[in-house]
N, C-alpha and C positions, 0 to 999 in steps of 0.2 A: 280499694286496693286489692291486688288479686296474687297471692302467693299461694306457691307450689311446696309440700314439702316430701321427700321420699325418705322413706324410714319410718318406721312408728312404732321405735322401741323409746326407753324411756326418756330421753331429749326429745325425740320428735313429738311424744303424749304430752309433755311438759310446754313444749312452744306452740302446739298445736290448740293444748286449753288456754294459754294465753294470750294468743292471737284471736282467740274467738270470742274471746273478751272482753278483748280491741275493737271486735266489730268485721273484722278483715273480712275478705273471702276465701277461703280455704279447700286446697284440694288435698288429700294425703294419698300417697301411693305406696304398697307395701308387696310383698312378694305374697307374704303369707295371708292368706283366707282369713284363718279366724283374727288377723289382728286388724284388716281393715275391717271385718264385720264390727269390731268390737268397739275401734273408733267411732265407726258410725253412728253405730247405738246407742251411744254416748254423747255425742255433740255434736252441733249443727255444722257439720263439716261434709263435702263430699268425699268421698273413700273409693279407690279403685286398688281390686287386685294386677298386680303384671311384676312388670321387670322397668325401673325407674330411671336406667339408660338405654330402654330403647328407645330408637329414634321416631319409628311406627305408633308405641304406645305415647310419646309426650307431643307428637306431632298433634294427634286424634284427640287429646284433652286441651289439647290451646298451651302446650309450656311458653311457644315462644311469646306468647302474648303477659305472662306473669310479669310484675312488678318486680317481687322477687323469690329466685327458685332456692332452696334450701336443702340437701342433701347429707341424710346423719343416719346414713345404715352401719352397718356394725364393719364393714367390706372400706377402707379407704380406694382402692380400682373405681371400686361401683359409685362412690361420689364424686371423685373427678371425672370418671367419664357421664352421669349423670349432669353435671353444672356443664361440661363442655358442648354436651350434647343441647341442652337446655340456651346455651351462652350462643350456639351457633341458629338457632330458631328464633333467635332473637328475643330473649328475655335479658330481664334490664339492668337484673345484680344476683348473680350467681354467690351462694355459700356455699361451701364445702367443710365437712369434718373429716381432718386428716391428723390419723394416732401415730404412724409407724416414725420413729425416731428419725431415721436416714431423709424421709418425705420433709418431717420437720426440720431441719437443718436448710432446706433447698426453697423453702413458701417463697422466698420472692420468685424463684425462675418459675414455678407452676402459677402463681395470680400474674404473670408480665406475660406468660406464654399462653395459656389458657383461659383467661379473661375471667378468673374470679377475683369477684368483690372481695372475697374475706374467705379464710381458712382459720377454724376454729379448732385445736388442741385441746381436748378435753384434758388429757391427764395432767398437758404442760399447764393450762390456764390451771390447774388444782390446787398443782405444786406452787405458780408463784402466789397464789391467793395466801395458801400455806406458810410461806416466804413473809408474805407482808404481814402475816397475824403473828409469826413468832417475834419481831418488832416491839410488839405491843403485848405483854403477856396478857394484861387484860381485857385486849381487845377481843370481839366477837369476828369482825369482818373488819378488810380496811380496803381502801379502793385509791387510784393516783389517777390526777386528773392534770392538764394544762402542763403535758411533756412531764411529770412527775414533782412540778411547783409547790402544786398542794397536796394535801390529802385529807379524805371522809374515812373517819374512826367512828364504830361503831360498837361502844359496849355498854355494860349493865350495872349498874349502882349495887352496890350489895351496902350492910348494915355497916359496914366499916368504913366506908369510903368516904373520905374526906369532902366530897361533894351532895352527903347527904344532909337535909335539913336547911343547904344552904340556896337562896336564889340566885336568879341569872348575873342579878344586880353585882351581889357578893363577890361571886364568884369570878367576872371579869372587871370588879374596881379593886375589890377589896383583898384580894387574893392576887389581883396583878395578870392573869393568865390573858395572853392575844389570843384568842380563839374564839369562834361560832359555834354554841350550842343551837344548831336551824330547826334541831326536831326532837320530840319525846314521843316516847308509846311506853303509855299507861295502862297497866288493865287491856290490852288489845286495842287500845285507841288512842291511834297519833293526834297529832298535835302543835303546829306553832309557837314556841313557848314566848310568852312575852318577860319582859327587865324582872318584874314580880314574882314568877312562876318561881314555883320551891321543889328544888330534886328531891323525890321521896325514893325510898330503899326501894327497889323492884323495876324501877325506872329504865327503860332504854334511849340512849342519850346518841344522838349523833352529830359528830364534831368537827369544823371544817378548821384548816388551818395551812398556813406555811408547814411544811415537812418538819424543819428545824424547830419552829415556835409547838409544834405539838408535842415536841421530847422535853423543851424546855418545861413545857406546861404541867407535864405528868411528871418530872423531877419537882416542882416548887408544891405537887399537890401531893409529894411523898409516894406516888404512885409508881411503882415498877418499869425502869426500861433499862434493860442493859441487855450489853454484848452476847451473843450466847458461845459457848464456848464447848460444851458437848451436850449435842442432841443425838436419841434414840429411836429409832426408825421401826419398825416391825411388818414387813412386807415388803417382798423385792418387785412389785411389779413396774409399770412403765410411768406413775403419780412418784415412787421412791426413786425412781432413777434421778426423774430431772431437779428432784426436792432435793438429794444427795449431791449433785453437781453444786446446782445453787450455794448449800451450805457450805461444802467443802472451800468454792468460792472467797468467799466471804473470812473461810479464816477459821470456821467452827471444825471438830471433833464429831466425826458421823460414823457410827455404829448401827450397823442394817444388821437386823437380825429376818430370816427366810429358814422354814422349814424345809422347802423341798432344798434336794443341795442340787441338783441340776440345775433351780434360778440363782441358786446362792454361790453359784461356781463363776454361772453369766455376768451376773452386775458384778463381782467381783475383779474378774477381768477386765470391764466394761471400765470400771471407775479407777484411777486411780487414787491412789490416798485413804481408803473407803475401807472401814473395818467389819469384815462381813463373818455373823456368828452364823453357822450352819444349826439351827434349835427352833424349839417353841418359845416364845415372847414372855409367856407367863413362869415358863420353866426358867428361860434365863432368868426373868426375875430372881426367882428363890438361890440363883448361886451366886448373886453380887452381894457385895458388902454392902453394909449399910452407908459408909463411907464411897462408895462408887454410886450410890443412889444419890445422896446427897449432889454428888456433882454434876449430878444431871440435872440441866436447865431445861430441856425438852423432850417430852415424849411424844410420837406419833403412830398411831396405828393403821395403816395404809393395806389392811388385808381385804381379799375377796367377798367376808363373811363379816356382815353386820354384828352381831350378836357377838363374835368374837372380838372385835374391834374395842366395840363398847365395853365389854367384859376384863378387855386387857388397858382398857384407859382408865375404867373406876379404881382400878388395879395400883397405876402410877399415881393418880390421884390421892388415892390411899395413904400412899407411902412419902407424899408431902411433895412428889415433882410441880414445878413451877406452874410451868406452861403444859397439857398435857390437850393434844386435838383426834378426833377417831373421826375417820372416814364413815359416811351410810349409805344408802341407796334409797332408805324408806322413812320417810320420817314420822310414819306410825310408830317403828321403832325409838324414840324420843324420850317414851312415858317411862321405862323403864328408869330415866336420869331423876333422880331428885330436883326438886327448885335451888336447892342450895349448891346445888356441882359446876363446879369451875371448867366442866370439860366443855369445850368449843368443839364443835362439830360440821363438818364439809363434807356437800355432796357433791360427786363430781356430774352427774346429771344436770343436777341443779346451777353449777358454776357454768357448767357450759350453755345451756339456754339462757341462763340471763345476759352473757354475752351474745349471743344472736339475736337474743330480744333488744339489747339495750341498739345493738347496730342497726339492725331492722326497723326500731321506730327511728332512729334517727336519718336515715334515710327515708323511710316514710313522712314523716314531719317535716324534713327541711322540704322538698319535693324539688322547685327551681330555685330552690334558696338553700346554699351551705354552709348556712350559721350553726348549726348544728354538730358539735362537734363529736358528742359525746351522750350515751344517758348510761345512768343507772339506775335498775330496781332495786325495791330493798320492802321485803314484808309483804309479799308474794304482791307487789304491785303497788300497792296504798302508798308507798312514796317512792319519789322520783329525782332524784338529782341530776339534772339536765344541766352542761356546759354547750353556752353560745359562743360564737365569735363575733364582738360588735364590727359592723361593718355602719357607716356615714349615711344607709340609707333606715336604720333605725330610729324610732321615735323616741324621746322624753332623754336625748343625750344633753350633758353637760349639767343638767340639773339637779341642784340638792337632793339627797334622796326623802331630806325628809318632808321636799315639797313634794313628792310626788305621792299616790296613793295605788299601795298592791292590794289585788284582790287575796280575800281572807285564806288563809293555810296556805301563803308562797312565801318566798323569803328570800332575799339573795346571802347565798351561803360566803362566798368572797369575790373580788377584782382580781384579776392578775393584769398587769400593767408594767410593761420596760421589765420583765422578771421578778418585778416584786408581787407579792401577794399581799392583798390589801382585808382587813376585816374590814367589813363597809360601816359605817358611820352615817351619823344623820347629814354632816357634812359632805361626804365624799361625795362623788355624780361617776354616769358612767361616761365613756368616753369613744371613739372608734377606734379598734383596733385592739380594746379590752378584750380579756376570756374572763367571763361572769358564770358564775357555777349556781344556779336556782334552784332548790327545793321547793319542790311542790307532792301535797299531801291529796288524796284523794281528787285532782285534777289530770289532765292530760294538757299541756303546753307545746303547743307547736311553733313557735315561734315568741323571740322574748319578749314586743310586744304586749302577745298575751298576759304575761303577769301584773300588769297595770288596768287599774279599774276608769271606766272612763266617767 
């Protein structure tokens, strides 16, 4: 497979080591000198200096020949006329990364008129990712799959948790909960859990389920899920705008605090409903009551500067808020967190390559086959949550599952069938016209198939 990427700031360094991975072939194009040099030097990739919408320079390196072209400079212009320019040489699925808000509003008339595959929103995919973790206060990550039927929770056992000590067995007879536990990472190493496996403290647990049956579950296991009712925001940039809408949406209390007052005049006017403090985050801190802290359900620190982010989340954390998430860009930066800190953390670099990754292999995998509806990574690749679409010319349908045999570390995570969402059973079988959500650990699955051992 022969993809193009332009850009090789930190999404394009990001898809560019994970495609190379993959095995791909890889061309990167950057303006600047030393960053294609630097790519170079670094991974088996081809690297060219130039300009990534000329039509001269993607002619002369073969763009129209690419599987798929990819376009994440920092310039939204320069990536739609990159993909269009690339989409008219005749390459085969154009991406584009488009930030500016007005652009965002309009993605279908630019992918209908312009022939891109996919337009990736960095800040907006940040905010809704953001969106789904405050859901789950003690969720890490959560992801929606099969038009938003199910969904993959991903969080972390602490000494308290009422799922420590106990097995899988337990924990969905004994305790009653509908849900698939498909995977743990112990120690840095994932795992298939089988009926036996016992959650120990430190554990990362990833959990499929019905939407509704996942609220139900964390209610009967005593676990945290309610309404949020005021969240606090600290950075006006374009990840708090579209987080601020979202919330407001929804019914919540959004207090955006922004130092400068020139962005804090902007999103003010921009939003309405939207309580915007002209200050520092930390300083607000110190003039709220302790009683205004208390009713804070959500802190989130959304600034340009890691170090401050993090600084003002150990902060909230401190002071006993709920749910409390900081934005990073480096995740050297990390160490600084104790093992014991409850603070969730989103990169938006990071969010937006695993979405181009997750689309890209899935076009890559399905190739003349569009069963493929979906993947996600998760644990810089070592697992993989792939949604198929069964289609009639699939094998081993109709048949018990527990007649069948999977190859080791795969797992079907659930069915969805006539809109219901199915935890699979030794009884169940799959059927045509299912969406089947597969876990797979240190594999690569291109087809579902694959996850049966012959």
């Amino acid at each position: 497979m022969n993809i193009f990427i332009v850009g090789g700031g930190a999404i394009g360094r990001t898809l560019a080591g994970q495609l190379v991975k993959d095995g791909y072939k890889l061309t990167v194009i950057d303006r600047n000198p030393d960053v294609a040099g630097r790519l170079g030097n670094t991974m088996d990739i081809l690297c060219y200096t130039g300009n990534g919408a000329s039509y001269s320079t993607l002619e002369e390196l073969g763009a129209g020949e690419a599987d798929i072209f990819i376009a994440v400079t920092e310039t939204d212009e320069m990536n739609i006329l990159s993909c269009l320019t690339a989409h008219l040489l005749g390459a085969g699925h154009t991406i584009a990364r488009i930030r500016d808000v007005d652009y965002a509003k309009h993605n279908h008339f630019y992918k209908d008129r312009l022939g891109l595959s996919m337009i990736i929103n960095p800040e907006l995919a940040t905010a809704m990712e953001i969106g789904r973790l405050l859901r789950f206060p003690l969720a890490t990550r959560v992801e929606v799959f099969a038009g938003g039927r199910a969904e993959l929770v991903e969080m972390s056992v602490r000494e308290e948790s009422p799922l420590n000590g106990k097995s899988l067995i337990e924990i969905t007879q004994s305790m009653g909960i509908n849900l698939l536990i498909c995977a743990v990472v112990r120690q840095e190493e994932a795992f298939v859990p089988k009926g036996s496996t016992v959650i120990c403290k430190g554990d990362i647990l990833y959990l499929t389920g019905a939407a509704d049956e996942l609220r139900k579950a964390f209610r009967k296991l005593k676990l945290p899920v309610k309404p949020l009712k005021s969240v606090m925001i600290a950075g006006g940039g374009r990840i708090s705008h579209y987080l601020a809408e979202a919330l407001l949406h929804q019914g919540s209390k959004v207090t955006l605090i922004e130092r400068n007052e020139e962005m804090a005049n902007a999103i003010s006017g921009a939003i309405s409903g939207i309580n915007v403090i002209c200050d520092d985050a930390l300083a607000y801190f110190d003039s709220m009551s302790q009683t205004d802290i208390q009713r804070t359900d959500a802190f989130i620190t959304l600034t340009e500067n890691d170090e401050y982010n993090l600084t003002a989340a150990m902060y909230g954390e401190s002071q006993g808020i709920g749910k409390v998430i900081s934005r990073i860009s480096a995740k050297s930066r990390l160490k600084v967190l104790s093992p014991e800190s409850k603070i969730c953390t989103i990169s938006r670099e990071d969010v937006a390559a695993d979405r181009i990754l997750g689309y890209s292999r899935s076009l890559l995998n399905a190739e003349d086959n569009d069963a493929v509806e979906s993947l996600y990574r998760l644990m810089d690749g070592k697992i993989e949550f792939i949604e198929f679409k069964v289609d009639e010319k699939d094998q081993n349908l109709n048949i018990p599952l527990k007649n069948l045999k999977m190859k080791r570390n795969i797992l079907i995570g659930c069915i969805i069938r006539d809109m219901r969402t199915i935890i699979p059973r030794g009884d169940d079988v799959i059927r045509t016209g299912d969406t089947v959500l597969v876990a797979s650990i240190n594999r690569q699955i291109a087809r579902l198939e694959d996850i049966f051992a012959t």
